[in-house]
C-alpha positions in Angstrom: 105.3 81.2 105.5 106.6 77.8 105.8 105.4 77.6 109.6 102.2 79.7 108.8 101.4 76.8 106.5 102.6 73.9 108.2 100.7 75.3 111.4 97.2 75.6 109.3 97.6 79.4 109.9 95.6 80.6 107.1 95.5 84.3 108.7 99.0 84.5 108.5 100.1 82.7 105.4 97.7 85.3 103.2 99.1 88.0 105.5 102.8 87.4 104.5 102.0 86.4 100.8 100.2 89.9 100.3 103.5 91.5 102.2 105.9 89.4 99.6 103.9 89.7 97.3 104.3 94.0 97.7 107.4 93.9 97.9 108.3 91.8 94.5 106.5 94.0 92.7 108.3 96.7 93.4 111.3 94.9 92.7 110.2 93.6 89.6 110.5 90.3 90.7 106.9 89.3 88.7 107.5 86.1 87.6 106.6 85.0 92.1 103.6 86.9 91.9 101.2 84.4 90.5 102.2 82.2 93.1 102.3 84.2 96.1 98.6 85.7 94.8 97.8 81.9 94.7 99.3 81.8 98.2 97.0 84.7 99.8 93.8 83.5 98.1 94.1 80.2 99.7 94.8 82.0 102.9 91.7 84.0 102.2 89.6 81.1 101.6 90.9 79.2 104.8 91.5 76.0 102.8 95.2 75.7 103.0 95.3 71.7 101.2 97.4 73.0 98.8 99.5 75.7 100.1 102.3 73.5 100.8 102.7 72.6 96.5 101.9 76.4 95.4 104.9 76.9 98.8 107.4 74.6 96.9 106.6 76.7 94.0 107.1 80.0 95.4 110.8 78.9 96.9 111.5 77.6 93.4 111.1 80.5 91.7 112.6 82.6 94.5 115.9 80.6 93.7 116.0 81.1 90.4 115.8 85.1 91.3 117.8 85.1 94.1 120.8 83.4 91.5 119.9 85.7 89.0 120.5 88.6 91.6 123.5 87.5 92.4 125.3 86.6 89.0 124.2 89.9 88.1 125.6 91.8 90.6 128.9 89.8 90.5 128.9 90.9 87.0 128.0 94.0 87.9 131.1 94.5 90.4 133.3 92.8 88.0 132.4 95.5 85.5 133.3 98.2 87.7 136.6 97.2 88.8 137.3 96.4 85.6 136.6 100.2 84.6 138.7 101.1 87.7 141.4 99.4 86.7 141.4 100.8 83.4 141.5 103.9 84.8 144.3 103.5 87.2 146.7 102.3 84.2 
C-alpha cells in the first residue's frame, strides 16, 4: 500500500484497500474499515493527495489491533497453562 501510494498507483492502492478491507471484516477488525474504505475511494477517484494522511491512519489503528491481538492471546495462553497446571497437581 505504502509503495502503491508513494508510486501514484491509484489502481493498486484501491485494489489492496478493498482486499484489506475484506479481510478485517471478517475478522472483526471494524474499527480500519472507515479508513481503508477511505483508502479505495481515493484510489477509485484517482486523486491520491491524501492517501498518504488517511495511510498513516490506517497503520495507526492497525497497531493498536495488532497489540490488542497479541495481549489477548498472551492472556489467552497464560490462561491455559494455567488450567493445565491445575490439572497436573
Amino acid at each position: 500500500m505504502e509503495m502503491a501510494i508513494r508510486n501514484n498507483d491509484a489502481k493498486h492502492v484501491r485494489s489492496i484497500a478493498h482486499r484489506l478491507r475484506g479481510a478485517s471484516l471478517s475478522c472483526g477488525s471494524n474499527s480500519i474499515v472507515p479508513f481503508l474504505n477511505e483508502l479505495e475511494e481515493l484510489g477509485n477517484s484517482g486523486n491520491l493527495a491524501t492517501a498518504p494522511v488517511v495511510y498513516e491512519k490506517a497503520t495507526s489503528e492497525f497497531a493498536e489491533i495488532r497489540s490488542f491481538l497479541e495481549s489477548y492471546l498472551q492472556n489467552s495462553e497464560r490462561a491455559v497453562e494455567e488450567k493445565t497446571f491445575a490439572r497436573a497437581r
